[in-house]
C-alpha positions, 0 to 999 in steps of 0.5 A: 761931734758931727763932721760938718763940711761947708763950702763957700763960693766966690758968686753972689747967689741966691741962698733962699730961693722961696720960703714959708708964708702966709703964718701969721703975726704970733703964734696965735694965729697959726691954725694949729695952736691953740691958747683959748684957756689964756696966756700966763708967764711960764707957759710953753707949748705942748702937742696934743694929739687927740685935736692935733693942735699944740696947746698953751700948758703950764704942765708938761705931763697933765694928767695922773701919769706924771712921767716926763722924757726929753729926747732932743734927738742926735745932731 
């Protein structure tokens, strides 16, 4: 387990001094994604680097090589 330290003052301050913009209402209009083959109930977003863009999947493996690892990574 990660040792977290949090410091709390006594002043009002600013926490967020700017922030991201301009992204849209959905996730459809970002520019790097990509639902033109449609929406259905299941489907999660999957990066494809040859268009750099992340596409709308029901598979998470396409393809003949149907191999999956999920690295969450280390917190």
């Amino acid at each position: 387990m990660a040792n977290i330290k949090v410091r709390v003052g006594s002043q009002n301050a600013n926490k967020v001094i700017s922030s991201l913009s301009g992204g849209g209402d959905s996730l459809a209009q970002l520019s790097d994604v990509d639902i033109s083959g449609g929406l259905q109930n299941g489907m999660v977003l999957v990066f494809n680097s040859t268009t750099s863009k992340f596409e709308a999947t029901l598979e998470l493996t396409p393809g003949a090589t149907q191999n999956l690892n999920i690295n969450g990574g280390s917190f």
